[in-house]
C-alpha positions as CSV (number, residue, x, y, z in Angstrom):
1,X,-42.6,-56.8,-87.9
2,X,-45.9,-58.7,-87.0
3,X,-49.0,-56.6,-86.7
4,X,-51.9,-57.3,-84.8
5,X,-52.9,-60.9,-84.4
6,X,-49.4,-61.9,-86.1
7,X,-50.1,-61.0,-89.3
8,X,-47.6,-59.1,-91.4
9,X,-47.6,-54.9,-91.9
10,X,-48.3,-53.8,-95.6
11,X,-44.3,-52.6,-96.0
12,X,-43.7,-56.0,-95.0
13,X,-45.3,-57.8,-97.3
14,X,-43.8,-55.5,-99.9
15,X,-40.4,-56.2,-99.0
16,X,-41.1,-60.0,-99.7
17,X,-42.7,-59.0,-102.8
18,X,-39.7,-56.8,-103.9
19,X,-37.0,-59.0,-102.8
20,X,-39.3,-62.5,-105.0
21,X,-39.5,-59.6,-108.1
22,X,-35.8,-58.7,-107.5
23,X,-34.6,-62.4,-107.5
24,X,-36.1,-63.4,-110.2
25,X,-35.2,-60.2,-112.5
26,X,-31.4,-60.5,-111.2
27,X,-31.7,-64.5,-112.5
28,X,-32.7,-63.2,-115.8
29,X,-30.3,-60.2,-116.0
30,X,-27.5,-62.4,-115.3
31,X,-28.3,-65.3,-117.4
32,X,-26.6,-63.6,-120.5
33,X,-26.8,-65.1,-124.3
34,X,-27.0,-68.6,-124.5
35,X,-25.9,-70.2,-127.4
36,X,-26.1,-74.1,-127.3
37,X,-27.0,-76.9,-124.0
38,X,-23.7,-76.2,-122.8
39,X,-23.9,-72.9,-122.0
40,X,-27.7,-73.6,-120.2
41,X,-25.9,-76.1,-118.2
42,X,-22.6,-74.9,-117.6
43,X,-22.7,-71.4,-117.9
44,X,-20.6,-70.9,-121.1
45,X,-17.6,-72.2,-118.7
46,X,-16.7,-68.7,-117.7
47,X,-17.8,-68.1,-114.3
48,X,-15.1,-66.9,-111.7
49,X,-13.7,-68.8,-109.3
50,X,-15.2,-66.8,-106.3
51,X,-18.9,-66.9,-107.6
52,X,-18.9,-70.4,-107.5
53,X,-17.2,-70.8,-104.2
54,X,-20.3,-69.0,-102.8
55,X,-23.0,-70.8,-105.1
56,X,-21.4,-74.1,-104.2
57,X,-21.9,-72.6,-100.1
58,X,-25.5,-71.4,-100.8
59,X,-26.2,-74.7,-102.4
60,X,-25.2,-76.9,-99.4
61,X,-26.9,-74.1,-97.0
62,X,-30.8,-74.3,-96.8
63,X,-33.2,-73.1,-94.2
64,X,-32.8,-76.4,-92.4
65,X,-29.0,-75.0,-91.7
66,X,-30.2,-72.0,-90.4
67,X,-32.4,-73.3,-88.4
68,X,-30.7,-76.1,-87.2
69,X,-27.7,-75.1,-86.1
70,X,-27.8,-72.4,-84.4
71,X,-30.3,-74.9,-82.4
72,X,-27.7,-77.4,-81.6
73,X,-25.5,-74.3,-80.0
74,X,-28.6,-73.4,-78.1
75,X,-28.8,-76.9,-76.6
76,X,-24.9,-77.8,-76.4
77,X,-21.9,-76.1,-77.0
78,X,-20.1,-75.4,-80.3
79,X,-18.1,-78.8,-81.3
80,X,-20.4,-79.6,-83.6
81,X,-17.9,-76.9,-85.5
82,X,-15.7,-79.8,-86.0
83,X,-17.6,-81.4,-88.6
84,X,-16.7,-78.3,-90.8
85,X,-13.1,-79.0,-90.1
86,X,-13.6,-82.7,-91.8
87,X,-15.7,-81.0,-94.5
88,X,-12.2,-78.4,-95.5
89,X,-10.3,-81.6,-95.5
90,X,-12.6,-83.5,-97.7
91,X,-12.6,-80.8,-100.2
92,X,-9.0,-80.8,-100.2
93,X,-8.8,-84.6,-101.0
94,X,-11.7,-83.9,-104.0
95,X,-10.0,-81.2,-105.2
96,X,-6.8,-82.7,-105.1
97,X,-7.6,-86.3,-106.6
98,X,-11.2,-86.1,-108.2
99,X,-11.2,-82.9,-109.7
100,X,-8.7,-83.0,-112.5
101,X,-10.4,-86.1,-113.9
102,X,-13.3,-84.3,-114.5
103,X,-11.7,-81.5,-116.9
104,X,-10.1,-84.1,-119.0
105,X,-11.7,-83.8,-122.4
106,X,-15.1,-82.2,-122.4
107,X,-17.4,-83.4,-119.6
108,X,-20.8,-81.7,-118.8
109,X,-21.8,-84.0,-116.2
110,X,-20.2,-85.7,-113.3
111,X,-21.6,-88.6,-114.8
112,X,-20.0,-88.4,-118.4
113,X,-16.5,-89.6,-116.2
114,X,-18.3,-92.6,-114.2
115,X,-19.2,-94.0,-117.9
116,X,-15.9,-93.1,-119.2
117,X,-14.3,-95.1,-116.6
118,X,-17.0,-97.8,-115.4
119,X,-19.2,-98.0,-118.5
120,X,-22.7,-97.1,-119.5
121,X,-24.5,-98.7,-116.7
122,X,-22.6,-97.6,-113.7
123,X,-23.8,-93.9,-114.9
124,X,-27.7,-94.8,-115.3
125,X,-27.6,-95.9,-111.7
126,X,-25.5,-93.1,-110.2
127,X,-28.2,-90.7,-112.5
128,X,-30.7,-92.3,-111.6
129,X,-29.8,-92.7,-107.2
130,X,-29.2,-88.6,-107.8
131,X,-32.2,-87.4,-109.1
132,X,-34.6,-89.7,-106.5
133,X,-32.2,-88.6,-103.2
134,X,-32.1,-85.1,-104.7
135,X,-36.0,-84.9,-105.1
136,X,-36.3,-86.5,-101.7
137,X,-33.8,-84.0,-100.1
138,X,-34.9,-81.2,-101.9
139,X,-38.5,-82.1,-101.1
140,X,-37.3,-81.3,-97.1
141,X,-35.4,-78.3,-97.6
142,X,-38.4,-76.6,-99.6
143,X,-41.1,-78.2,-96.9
144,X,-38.8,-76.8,-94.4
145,X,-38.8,-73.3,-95.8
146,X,-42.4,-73.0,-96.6
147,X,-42.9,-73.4,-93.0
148,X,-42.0,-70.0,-91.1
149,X,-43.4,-68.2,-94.8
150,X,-46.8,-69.8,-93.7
151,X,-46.5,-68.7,-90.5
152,X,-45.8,-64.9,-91.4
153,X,-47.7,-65.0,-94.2
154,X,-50.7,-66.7,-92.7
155,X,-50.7,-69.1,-95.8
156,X,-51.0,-72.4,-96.3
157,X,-48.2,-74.7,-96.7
158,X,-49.0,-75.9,-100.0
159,X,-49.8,-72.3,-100.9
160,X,-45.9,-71.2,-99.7
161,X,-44.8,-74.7,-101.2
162,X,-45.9,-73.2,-104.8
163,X,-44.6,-69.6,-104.2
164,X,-41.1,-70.9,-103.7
165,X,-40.8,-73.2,-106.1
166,X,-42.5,-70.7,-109.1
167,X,-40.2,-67.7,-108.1
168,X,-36.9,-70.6,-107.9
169,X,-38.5,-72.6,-111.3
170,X,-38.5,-69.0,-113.2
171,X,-34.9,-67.8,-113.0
172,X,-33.9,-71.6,-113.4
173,X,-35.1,-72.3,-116.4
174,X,-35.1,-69.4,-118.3
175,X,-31.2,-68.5,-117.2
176,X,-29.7,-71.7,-116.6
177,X,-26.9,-72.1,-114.7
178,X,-25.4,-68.9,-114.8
179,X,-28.4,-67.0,-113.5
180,X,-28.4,-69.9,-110.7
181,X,-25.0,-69.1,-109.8
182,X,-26.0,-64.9,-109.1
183,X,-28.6,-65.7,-107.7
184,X,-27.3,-67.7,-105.1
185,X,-24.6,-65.4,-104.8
186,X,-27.5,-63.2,-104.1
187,X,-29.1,-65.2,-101.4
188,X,-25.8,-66.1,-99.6
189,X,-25.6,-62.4,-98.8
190,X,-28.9,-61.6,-97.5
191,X,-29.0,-64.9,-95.2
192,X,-25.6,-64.0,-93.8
193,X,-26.6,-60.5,-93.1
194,X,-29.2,-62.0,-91.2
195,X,-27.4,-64.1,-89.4
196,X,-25.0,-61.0,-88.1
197,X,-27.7,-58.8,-87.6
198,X,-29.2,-61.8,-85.4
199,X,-26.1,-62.3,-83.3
200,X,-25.5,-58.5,-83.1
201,X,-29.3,-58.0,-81.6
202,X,-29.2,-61.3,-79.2
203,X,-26.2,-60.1,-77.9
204,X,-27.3,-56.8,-77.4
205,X,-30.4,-58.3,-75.5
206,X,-28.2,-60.2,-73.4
207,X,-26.3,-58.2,-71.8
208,X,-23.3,-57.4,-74.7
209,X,-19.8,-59.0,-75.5
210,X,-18.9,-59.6,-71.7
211,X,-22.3,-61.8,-71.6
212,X,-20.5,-64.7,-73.3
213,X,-18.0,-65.2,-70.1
214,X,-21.6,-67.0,-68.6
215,X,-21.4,-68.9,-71.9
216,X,-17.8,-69.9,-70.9
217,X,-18.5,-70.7,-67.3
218,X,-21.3,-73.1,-68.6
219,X,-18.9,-75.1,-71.0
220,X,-20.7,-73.9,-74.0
221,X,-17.7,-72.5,-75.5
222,X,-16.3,-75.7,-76.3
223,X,-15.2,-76.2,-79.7
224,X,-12.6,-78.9,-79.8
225,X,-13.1,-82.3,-77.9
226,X,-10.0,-84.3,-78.3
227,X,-11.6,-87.8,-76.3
228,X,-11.8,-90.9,-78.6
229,X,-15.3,-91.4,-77.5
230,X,-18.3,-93.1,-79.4
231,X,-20.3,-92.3,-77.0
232,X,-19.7,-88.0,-77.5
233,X,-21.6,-86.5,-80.2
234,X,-19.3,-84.7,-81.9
235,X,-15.5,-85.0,-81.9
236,X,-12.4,-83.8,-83.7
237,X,-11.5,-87.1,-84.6
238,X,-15.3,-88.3,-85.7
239,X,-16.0,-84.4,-87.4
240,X,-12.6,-84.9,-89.2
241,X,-12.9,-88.4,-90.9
242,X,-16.9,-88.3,-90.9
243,X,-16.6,-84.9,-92.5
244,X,-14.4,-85.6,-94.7
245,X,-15.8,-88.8,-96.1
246,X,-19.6,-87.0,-96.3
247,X,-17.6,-84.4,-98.1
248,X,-16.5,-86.4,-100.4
249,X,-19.2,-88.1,-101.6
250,X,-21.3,-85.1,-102.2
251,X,-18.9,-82.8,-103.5
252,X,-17.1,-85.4,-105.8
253,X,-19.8,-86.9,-107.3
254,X,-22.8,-85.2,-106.7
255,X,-23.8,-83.4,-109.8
256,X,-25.7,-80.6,-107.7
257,X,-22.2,-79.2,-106.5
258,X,-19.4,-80.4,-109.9
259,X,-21.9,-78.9,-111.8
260,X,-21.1,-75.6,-110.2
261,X,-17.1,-76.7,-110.3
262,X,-17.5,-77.8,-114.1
263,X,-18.8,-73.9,-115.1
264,X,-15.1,-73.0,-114.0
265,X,-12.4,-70.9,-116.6
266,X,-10.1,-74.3,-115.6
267,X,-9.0,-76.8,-113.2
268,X,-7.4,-74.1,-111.4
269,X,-10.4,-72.0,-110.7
270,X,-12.6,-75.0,-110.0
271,X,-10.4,-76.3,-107.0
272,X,-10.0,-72.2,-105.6
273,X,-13.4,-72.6,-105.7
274,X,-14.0,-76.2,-103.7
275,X,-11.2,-75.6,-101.3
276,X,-12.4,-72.0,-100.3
277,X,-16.1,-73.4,-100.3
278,X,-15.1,-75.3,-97.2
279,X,-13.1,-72.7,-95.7
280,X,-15.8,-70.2,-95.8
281,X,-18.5,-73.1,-94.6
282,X,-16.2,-73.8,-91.5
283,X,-16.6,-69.5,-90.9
284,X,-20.3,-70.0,-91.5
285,X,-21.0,-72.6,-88.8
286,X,-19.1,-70.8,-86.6
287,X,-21.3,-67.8,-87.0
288,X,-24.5,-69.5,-86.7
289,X,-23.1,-71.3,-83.6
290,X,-22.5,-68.3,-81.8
291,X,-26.3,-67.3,-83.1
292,X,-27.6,-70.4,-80.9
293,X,-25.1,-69.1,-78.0
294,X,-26.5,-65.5,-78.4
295,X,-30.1,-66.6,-78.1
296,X,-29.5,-69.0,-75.5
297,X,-28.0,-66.1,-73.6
298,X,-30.8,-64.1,-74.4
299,X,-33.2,-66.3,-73.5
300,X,-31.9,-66.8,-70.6
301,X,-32.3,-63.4,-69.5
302,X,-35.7,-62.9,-70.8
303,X,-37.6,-65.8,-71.1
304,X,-36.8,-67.7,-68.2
305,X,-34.8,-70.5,-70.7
């Protein structure tokens, strides 16, 4: 909680602390032996299935998803839900077709199989288009981030900038993938706890469960929309092909997510992993959807919204 003039109480700022020393001590307790590149960058190739189904969900989720859309509910209803349909089906098509190319032979990289198929220069340029969109991107998400810690923290930005990226640049590159991988396990817990504890409060605040029939009666309940429109924002037909295609390009070539998928005990493990990455994505939107719902209803009871 804020204290007086907004600034954080003393156990406050020692749960921060404590969770930033707890983080980065987890990354290092899990990082385990490493005995060559491969096992920095692919963590010894023995990671369960189910660790990197959640790394590979923690990955795609920053703070600008948990911000955004529970604001899109807030504003609208909850099609945009339909997007995470197309994204189960594109994982399903990568898994499917793409992965098993990758664990032919030994491949570290997702760009090992482009030169193996296309040649030497098609991987420089798909390398080289990864690691400027990724900087860019990540470059956002971390800007995006450092924002609410400057607020609570009464920081600058730059100053919250640096703090996330030294506790993220520790764990990284003294564990390597496999300390990654906990920690994001790690991570994915605590911001969906959050998330739950969020819609349980809001929809205490509004008025409980039975609250949600003035959701209903307002149309923002609405999850499916059938009409082949261009002119709707979100609909099945647009979420499942424009999902699926997005889908596909990041999680069957991107090296931030096969990465994740090459670290698997086989083939086997890597698509349990992808497929039930989009499943539990498709449950995650739905929760933060029904966040913006919760707070809209909430807001609308106390804050004149």
């Amino acid at each position: 909680m804020l204290g007086e003039g907004g600034a954080l109480r003393p156990l406050d700022v020692a749960v921060i602390v404590l969770y930033c020393a707890a983080v980065i001590v987890a990354g290092l307790v899990f990082a385990g032996r490493q005995r060559d590149a491969s096992d920095y960058f692919l963590g010894h190739r023995g990671l369960p299935w189910w660790a990197l189904m959640l790394s590979v969900v923690a990955t795609e989720t920053s703070a600008v998803t948990v911000i955004s859309v529970p604001g899109i509910a807030a504003r609208g209803d909850l099609t945009f839900l339909q997007i995470g349909l197309g994204y189960l089906v594109g994982r399903i098509g990568v898994a499917s077709l793409l992965l098993p190319g990758y664990f032919e032979g030994t491949q570290d990289t997702a760009y090992q199989r482009l030169e193996r198929r296309f040649g030497r220069a098609a991987r420089r340029t798909a390398s080289g288009v990864f690691l400027l969109t990724r900087a860019l991107a990540d470059c956002v998400r971390v800007f995006a981030t450092a924002i609410p810690l400057a607020i609570i923290t009464h920081w600058s930005l730059a100053a919250g900038i640096v703090a996330i990226g030294a506790v993220t640049l520790i764990y990284t590159w003294v564990g390597g993938l496999r300390a990654v991988v906990w920690v994001d396990v790690l991570q994915l817990g605590v911001y969906l706890l959050g998330g739950i504890a969020t819609l349980a409060v809001a929809t205490r605040l509004a008025g409980g469960v039975a609250s949600f029939d003035r959701a209903w009666d307002q149309g923002k309940l609405l999850a499916v929309d059938f009409r082949p429109s261009f002119h709707v924002l979100y609909t099945f037909w647009g979420g499942l092909v424009g999902g699926a295609l997005l889908t596909a390009a990041s999680h069957g070539t991107d090296h931030l997510i096969v990465q994740r998928l090459l670290a698997a005990r086989g083939l086997k493990d890597a698509q349990r992993a992808l497929i039930g990455s989009g499943a539990f994505i498709l449950a995650q939107f739905a929760l933060f959807l029904l966040v913006g719902t919760s707070l809209w209803l909430a807001g609308a009871d106390h804050a004149g919204m």
